[in-house]
C-alpha positions as CSV (number, residue, x, y, z in Angstrom):
1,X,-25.5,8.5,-14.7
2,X,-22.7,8.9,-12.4
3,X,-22.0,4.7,-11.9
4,X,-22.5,4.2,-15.8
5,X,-19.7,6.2,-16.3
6,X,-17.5,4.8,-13.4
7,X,-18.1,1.3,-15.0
8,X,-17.2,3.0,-18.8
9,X,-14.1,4.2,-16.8
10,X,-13.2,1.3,-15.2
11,X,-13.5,-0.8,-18.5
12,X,-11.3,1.7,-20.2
13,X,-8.3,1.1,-17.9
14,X,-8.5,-2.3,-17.4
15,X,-8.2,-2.3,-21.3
16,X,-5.1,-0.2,-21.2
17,X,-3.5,-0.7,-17.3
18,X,-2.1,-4.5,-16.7
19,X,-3.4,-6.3,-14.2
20,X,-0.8,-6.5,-11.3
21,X,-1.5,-9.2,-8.9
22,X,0.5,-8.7,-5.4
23,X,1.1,-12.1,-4.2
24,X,4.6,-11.6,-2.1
25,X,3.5,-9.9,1.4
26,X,6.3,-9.2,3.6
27,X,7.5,-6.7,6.1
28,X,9.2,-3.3,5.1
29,X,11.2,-1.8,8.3
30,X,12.9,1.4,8.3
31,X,15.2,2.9,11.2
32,X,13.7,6.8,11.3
33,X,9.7,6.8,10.9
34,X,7.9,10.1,10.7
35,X,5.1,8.4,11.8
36,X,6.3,7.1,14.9
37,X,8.1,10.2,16.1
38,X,11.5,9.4,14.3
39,X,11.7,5.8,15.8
40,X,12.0,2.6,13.8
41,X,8.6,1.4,11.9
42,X,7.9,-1.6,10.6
43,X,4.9,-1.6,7.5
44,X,2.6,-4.7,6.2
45,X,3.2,-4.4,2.0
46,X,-0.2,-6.1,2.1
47,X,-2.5,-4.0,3.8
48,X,-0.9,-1.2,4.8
49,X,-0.3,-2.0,8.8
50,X,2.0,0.1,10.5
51,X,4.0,-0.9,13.6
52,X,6.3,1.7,15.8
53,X,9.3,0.4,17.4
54,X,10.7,1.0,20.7
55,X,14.0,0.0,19.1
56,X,15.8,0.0,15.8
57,X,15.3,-3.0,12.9
């Protein structure tokens, strides 16, 4: 019952969201990271990757 009405769901928004595709990957890097202790970090826009530092961008 549940995955009939995840499809019913999934069919709604697709109806009503655009379809985004993401085809420019790239590099985001940003001097003060909370991740990384307040160093420099460097994130994959395509999946997510983070990278600490040891210096600034």
């Amino acid at each position: 019952m549940f995955k009939k009405l995840e499809s019913l769901g999934t069919a709604l928004v697709e109806r009503l969201v655009p379809r985004i595709e993401a085809s420019a990957c790239g590099w985001n890097c940003w001097n003060d990271c909370w991740q990384c202790a307040h160093s420099a970090c460097k994130v994959n826009t395509c999946n997510g990757q983070l990278v600490c530092l040891s210096g600034r961008c």
